[in-house]
MIKOLBA-345409 format. One record per residue: x, y, z of N, C-alpha, C in turn; residue in three letters. Coordinates in steps of 0.001 Angstrom, whole numbers, plus 500000, padded with zeros to 6 digits. Example, Ala and Ser with C-alpha at 12.3 -4.5 7.8 and 13.67 -1.06 7.14 Angstrom:
! residues 2
513190494310507800512300495500507800513200496700507800Ala/512850497750507080513670498940507140512900500030507870Ser/
***
This chain:
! residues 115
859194781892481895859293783201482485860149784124481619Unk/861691783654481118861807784440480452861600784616479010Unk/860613783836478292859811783757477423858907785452477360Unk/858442785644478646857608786860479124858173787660479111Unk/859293787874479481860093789252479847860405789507478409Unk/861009788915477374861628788759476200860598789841475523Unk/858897788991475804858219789696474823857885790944475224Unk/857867791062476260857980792392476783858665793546476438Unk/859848793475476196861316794324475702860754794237474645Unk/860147793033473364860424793018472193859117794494472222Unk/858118793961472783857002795269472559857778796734472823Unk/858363796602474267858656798031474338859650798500473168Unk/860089797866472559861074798029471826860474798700470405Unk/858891797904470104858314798322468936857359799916469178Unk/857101799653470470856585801057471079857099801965470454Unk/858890801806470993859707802812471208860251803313469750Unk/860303802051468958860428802868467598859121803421466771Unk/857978803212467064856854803950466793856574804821467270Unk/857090805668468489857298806920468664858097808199468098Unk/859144806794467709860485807432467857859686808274465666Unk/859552807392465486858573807360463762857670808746463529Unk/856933808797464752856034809651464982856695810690464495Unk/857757810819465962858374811809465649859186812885464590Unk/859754811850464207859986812372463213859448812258461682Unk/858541811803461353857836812036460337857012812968460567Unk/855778813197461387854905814168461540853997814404460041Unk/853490815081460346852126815908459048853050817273458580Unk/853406817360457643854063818543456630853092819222456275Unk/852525820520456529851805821297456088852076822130454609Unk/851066822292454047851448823277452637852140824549452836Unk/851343825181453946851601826549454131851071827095452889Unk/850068827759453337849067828439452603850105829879452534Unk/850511831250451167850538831903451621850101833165451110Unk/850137834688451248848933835443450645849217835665449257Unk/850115834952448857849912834776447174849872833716446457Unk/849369832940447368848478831748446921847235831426447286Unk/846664832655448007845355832646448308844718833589447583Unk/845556834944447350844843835647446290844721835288445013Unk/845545834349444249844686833697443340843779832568443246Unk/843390832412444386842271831359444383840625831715444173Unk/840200830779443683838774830813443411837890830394444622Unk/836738830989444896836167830270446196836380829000446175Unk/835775828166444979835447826952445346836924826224445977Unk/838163826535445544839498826266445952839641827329447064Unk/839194827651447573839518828369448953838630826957450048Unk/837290827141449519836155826098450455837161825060450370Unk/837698824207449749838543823014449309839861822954450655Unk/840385824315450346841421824247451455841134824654452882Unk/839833824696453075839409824681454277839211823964454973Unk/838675823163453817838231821509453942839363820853454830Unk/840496821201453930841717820315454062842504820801455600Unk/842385821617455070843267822125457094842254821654457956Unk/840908821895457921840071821528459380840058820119459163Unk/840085818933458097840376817965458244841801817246458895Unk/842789817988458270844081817505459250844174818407460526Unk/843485819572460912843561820065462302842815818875463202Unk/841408818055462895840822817190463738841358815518463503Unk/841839815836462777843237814477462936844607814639464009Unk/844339815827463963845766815655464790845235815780465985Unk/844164816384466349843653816569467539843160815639468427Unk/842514814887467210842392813348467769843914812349467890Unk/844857812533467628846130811674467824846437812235468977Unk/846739813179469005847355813863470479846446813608471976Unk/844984813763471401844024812818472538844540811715472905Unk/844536810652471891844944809363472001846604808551472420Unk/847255809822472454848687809966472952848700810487474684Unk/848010811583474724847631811595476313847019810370476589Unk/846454809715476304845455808801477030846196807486477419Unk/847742807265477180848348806321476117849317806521477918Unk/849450804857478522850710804802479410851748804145478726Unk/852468805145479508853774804682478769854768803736479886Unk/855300802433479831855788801614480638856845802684481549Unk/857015802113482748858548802945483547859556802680482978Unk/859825800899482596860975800377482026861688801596480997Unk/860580801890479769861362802569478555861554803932478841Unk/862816803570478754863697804964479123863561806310478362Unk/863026807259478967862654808456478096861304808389477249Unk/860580807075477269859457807273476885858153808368477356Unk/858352808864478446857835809935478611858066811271477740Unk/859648811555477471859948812826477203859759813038475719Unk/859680811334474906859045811364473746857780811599473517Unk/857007810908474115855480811831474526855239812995474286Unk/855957813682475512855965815017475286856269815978474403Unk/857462815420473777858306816045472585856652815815471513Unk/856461814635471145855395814557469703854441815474470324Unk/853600815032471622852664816637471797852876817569471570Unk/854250818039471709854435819099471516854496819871469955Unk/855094819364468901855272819126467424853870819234467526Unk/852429818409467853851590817758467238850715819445467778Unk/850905819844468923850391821320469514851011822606467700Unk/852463822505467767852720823693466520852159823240465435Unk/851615822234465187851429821729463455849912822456463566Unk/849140822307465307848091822454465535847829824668465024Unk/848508825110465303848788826541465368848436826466464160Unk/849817826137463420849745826474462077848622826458461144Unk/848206825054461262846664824876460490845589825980461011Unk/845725826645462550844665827134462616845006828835462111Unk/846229828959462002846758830305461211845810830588459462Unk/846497829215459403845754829130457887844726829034457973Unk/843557828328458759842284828531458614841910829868458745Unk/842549830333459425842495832263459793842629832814458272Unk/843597832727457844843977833451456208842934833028455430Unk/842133831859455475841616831273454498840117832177454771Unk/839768832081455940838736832118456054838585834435456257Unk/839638834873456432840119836020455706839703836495454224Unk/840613835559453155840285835435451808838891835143451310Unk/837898834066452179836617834068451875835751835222451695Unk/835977835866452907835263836943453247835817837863452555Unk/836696838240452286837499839489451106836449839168450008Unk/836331838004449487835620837760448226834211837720447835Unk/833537837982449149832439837326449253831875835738449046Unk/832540834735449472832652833524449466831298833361449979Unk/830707832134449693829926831582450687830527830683451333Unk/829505829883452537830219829380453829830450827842453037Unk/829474827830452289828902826233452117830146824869451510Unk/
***
């Protein structure tokens, strides 16, 4: 029996520092900004479009999979960590879609195509 409980703590324990990880590592964005977009070439504009709507549907999918995710009663504050990374994982979400805004701004300034 207490074989069970042991492994129990040991999990919540690995939970709790894989949140805790989450947290503070996160996705670092470039930050695109308008003088690094006005010298870009389409094909490096299409490129960084690429790249933000690829890490915007990464994160979108983690934060799915974080709602979906119970968190034990035992671990203390494991809720408010939850919330805290949604929340981080919501501004990282902004940002990328700021920049897809600028980017997709700069396309059209240039006459870019979509492709």
């Amino acid at each position: 029996m207490f074989e069970t409980v042991s492994s129990g703590i040991q999990r919540a324990g690995r939970a709790w520092l894989l949140f805790v990880a989450l947290l503070v590592a996160g996705c670092a964005s470039g930050g695109l900004t308008g003088a690094k977009l006005d010298g870009m070439a389409c094909a490096e504009l299409n490129a960084e479009m690429s790249r933000a709507s690829r890490e915007l549907s990464s994160l979108a999918a983690l934060q799915a999979n974080l709602d979906q995710r119970q968190i034990s009663r035992f671990l203390v504050g494991g809720e408010r960590v939850k919330t805290a990374i949604n929340e981080r994982r919501g501004r990282q979400m902004d940002v990328l879609r700021g920049e897809e805004a600028r980017i997709d701004a700069a396309r059209k300034a240039r006459g870019c195509g979509t492709s």
